[in-house]
Wavefront OBJ file of the C-alpha trace (Angstrom):
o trace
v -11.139 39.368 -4.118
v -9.076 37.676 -1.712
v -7.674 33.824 -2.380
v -8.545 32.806 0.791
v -10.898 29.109 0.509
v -10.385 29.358 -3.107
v -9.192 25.735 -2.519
v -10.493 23.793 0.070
v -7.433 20.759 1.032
v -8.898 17.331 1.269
v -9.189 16.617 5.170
v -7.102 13.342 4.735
v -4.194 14.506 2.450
v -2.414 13.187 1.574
v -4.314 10.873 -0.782
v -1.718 8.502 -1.340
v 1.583 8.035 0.428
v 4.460 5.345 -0.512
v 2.818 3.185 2.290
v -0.344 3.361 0.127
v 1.345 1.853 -2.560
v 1.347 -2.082 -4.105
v 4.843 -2.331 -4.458
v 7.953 -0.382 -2.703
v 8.557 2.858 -3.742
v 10.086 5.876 -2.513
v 7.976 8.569 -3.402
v 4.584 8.799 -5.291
v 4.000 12.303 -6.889
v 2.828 14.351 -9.164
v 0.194 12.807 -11.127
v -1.699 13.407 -15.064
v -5.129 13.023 -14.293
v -8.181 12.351 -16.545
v -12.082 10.941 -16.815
v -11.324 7.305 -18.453
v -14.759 5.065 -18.824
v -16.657 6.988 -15.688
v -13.814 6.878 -13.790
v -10.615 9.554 -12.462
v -7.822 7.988 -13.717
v -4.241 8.881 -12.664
v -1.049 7.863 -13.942
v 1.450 8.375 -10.923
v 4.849 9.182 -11.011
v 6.686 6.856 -8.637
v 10.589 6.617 -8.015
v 12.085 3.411 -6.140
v 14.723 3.242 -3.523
v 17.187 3.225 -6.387
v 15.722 6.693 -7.327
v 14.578 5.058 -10.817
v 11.098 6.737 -11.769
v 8.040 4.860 -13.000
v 5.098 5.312 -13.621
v 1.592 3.597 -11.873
v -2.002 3.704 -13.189
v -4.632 4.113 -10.149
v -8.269 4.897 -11.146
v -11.683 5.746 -8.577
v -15.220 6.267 -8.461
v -15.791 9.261 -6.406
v -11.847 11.185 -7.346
v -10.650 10.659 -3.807
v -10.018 6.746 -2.998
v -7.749 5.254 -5.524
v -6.716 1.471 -6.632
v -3.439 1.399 -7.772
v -1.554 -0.866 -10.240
v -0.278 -3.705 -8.828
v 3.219 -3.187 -10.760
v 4.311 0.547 -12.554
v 2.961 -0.251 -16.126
v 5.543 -0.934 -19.009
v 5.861 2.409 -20.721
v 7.472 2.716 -23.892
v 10.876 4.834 -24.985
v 10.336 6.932 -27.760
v 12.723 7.035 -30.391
v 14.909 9.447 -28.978
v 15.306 8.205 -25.674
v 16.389 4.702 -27.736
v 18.851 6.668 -29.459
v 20.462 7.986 -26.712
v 19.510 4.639 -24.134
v 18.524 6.757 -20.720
v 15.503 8.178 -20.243
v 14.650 9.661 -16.865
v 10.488 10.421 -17.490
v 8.602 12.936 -15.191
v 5.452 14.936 -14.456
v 2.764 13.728 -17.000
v -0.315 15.286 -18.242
v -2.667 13.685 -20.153
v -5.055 15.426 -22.875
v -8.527 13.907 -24.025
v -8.426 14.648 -27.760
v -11.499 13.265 -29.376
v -11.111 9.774 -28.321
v -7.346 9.369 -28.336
v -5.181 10.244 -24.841
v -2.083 12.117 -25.696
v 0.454 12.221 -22.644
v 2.934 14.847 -22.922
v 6.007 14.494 -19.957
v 9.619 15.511 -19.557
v 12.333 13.440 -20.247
v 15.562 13.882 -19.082
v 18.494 12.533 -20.932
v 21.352 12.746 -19.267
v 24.179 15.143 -20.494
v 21.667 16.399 -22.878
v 19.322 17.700 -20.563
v 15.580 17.428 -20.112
v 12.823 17.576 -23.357
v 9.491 16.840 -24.328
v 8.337 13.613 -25.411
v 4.798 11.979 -26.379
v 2.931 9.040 -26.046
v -0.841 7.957 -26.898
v -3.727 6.061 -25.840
v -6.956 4.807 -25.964
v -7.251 2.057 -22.723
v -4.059 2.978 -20.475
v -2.823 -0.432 -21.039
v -1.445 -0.299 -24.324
v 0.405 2.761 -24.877
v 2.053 4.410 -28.484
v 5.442 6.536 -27.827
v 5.279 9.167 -30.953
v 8.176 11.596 -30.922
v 10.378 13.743 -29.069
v 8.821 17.114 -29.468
v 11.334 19.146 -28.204
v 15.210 19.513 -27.922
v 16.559 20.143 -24.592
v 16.030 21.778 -22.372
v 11.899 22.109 -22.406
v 9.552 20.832 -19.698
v 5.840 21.101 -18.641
v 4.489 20.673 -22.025
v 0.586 20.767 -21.503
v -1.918 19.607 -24.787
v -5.138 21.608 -25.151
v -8.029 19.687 -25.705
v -9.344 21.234 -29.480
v -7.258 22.414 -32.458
v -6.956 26.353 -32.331
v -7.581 28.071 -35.508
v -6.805 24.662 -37.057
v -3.590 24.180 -35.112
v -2.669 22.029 -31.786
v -1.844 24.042 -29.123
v 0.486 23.202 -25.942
v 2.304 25.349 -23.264
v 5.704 24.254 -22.533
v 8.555 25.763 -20.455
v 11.681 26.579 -21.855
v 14.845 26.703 -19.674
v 17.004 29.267 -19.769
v 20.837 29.094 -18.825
v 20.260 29.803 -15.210
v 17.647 26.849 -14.852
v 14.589 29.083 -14.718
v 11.993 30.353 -17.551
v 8.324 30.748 -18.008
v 5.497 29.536 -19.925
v 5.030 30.032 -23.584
v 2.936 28.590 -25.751
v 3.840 26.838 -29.205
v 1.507 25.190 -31.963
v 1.684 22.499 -34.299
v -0.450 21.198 -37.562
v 0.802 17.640 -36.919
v 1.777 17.304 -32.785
v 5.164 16.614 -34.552
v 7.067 20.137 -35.882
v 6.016 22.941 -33.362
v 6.397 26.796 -34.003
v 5.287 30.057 -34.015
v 6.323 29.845 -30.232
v 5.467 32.762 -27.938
v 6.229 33.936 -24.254
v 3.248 34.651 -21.933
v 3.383 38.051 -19.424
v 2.583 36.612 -16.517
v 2.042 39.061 -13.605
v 4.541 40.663 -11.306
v 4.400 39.206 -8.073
v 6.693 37.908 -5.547
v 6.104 35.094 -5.897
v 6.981 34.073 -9.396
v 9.975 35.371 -9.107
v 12.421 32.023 -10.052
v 10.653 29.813 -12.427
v 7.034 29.114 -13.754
v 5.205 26.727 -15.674
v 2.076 24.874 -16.860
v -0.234 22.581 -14.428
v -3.188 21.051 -15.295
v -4.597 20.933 -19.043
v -6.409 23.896 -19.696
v -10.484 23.868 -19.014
v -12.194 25.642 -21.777
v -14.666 28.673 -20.296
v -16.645 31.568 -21.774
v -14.343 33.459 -20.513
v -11.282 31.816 -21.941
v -8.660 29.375 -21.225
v -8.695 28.425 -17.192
v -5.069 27.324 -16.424
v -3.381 25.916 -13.446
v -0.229 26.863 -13.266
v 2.936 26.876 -10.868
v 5.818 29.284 -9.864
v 8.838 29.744 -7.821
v 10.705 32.323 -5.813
v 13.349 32.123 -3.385
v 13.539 32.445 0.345
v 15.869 32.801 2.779
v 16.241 29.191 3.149
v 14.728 27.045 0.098
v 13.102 27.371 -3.437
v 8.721 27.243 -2.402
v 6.749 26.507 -4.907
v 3.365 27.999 -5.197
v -0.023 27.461 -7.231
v -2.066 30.418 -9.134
v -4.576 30.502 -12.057
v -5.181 32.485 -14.969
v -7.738 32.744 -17.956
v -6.076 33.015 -21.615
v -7.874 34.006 -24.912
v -9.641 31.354 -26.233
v -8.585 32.671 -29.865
v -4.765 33.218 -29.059
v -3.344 31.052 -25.954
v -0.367 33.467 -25.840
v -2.682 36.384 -24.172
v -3.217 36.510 -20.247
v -6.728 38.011 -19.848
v -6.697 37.783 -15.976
v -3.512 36.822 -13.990
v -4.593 37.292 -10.524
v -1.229 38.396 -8.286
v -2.422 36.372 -5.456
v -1.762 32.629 -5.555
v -3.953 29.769 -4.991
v -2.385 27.438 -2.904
v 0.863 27.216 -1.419
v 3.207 24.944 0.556
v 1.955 25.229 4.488
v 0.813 21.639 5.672
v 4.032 19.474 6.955
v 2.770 16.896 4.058
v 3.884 19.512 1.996
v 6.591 21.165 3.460
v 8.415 18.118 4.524
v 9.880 15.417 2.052
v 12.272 14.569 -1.231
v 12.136 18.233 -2.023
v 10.753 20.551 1.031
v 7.862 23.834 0.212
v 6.672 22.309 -3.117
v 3.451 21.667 -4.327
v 2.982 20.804 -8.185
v 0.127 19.814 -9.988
v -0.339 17.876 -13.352
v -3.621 17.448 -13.426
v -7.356 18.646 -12.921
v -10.562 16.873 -13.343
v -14.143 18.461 -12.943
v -16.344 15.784 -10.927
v -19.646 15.245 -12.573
v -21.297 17.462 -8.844
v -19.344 20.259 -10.322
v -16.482 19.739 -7.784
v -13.104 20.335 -9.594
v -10.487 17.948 -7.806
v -6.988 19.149 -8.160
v -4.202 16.798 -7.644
v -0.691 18.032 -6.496
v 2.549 16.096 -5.796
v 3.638 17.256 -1.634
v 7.157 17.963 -1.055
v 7.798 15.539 -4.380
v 6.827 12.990 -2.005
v 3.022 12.143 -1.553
v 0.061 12.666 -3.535
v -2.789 15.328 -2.224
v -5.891 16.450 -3.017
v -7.702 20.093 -3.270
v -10.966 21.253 -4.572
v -12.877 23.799 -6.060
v -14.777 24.996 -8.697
v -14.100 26.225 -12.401
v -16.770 29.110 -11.530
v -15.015 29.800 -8.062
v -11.376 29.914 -10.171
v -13.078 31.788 -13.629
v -14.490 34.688 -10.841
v -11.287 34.967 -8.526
v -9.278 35.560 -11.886
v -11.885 38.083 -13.203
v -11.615 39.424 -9.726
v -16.099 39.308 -9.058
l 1 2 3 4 5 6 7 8 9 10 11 12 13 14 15 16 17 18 19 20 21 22 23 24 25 26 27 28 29 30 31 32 33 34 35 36 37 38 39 40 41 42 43 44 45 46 47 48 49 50 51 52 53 54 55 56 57 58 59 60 61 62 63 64 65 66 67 68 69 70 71 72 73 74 75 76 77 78 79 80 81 82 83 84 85 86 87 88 89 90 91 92 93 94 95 96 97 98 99 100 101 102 103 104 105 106 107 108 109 110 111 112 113 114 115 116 117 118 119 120 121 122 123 124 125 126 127 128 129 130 131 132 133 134 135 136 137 138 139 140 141 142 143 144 145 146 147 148 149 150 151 152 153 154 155 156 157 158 159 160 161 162 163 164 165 166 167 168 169 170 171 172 173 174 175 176 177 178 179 180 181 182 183 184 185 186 187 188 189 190 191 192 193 194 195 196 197 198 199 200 201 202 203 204 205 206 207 208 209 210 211 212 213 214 215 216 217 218 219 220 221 222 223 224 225 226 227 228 229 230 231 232 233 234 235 236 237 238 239 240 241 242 243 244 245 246 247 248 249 250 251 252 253 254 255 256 257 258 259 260 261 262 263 264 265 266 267 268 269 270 271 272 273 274 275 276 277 278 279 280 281 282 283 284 285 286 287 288 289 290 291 292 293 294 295 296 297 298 299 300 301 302 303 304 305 306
């Protein structure tokens, strides 16, 4: 099956642009996304002129026409990044677990590198830093939604010495000691060829585990960053059951190819539209905010290749 109109771009990407925005910023990227009270909620990652990132609440009716914050909200420092005083927080997703939103992002600390860290909760106004769940260096940690065989569950990415890795996935009986940490075999393709790592929180199917997820290879001239899907066992996270070798989406408009970081498009978030549209958001060229859309039953059959 080919990949071709597997996502469908929003006609008016980008979404939201720095122009769009309340306040000044530079760039506004790379968003966690969730269903909050009826409404898509985002919480955008936005960086200043100073190149200090923040982060922004927006929220919508219909998924595509946002109100933003008119400040980035005051977001706590967990007790590592007091420790150390700099924190340097990126690329959120955020998990609906029974009630309670747990947002996992990076954090990067300086000389020590980049690690997980957590933070709760229930309105988007007050929020609950927990704990650093991860030494350096670890990034795209992603929460499923339900225990698995009575443990959390998250995929993460742990770096390697040449700045690359791939997923794996790692579990927990308290979201604060993680183990029994596992690589996934992703498929051989060119073009996960540098780096990969987790996207959206994963949407529970019959047929497993629907994940999001973004890779990396070189060209001649820059690093592009591309978008495929996969279904993992809904019993253990750690096997790929289909891992197409064709991606989903990948960096062609100028929105995307043009900005902060040229050829990227990353997503952090996924929510399913109550029409059955799935609205994918993705950070352009770590500079604007865009849109595409599908289906979980268009993404569940192009992985199972019907």
């Amino acid at each position: 099956m080919s990949n071709k109109n597997i996502l469908t771009r929003y006609a008016k990407n980008p979404i939201l642009t720095p122009d769009d925005m309340p306040f000044p910023c530079y760039t506004v990227m790379n968003s966690g996304a969730t269903m909050f009270n009826g409404k898509v909620v985002l919480m955008l990652r936005v960086e200043d002129r100073a190149r200090k990132t923040g982060f922004a609440m927006a929220e919508s009716e219909d998924g595509i026409h946002f109100t933003v914050s008119p400040q980035p909200i005051n977001y706590p420092l967990s007790i590592t990044e007091e420790r150390i005083g700099e924190a340097h927080r990126f690329d959120m997703r955020i998990t609906n677990f029974d009630g309670t939103y747990y947002i996992f992002h990076a954090s990067w600390m300086g000389t020590y590198g980049c690690g997980l860290a957590l933070c709760t909760t229930k309105d988007f106004i007050n929020f609950e830093p927990l704990f650093h769940i991860s030494e350096p260096s670890n990034r795209n940690g992603v929460l499923f939604p339900e225990k698995i065989n009575g443990l959390y569950c998250r995929l993460d990415r742990p770096q390697n010495i040449s700045d690359s890795g791939t997923l794996w996935v790692s579990y927990s009986p308290d979201l604060e000691f993680w183990g029994r940490s596992i690589p996934l075999n992703l498929p051989e393709a060119a073009w996960i060829r540098n780096k990969s790592g987790a996207g959206t929180v994963p949407i529970k199917t019959k047929h497993g585990w629907l994940e999001i997820y973004h890779a990396t290879a070189s060209t001649c001239s820059s690093e592009n960053y591309y978008l495929g899907a996969m279904l993992l066992d809904l019993d253990d996270p750690s096997k790929v059951i289909a891992a197409p070798k064709e991606f989903i989406l990948a960096a062609e408009k100028d929105y995307e190819c043009v900005g902060q970081t040229p050829n990227v498009v990353f997503t952090g978030g996924a929510v399913e539209m109550p029409d059955g549209t799935l609205n994918i958001y993705y950070g352009g060229a770590d500079t604007r905010l865009c849109l595409a859309q599908t289906t979980v039953a268009e993404l569940v059959a192009f992985c199972l290749g019907a």
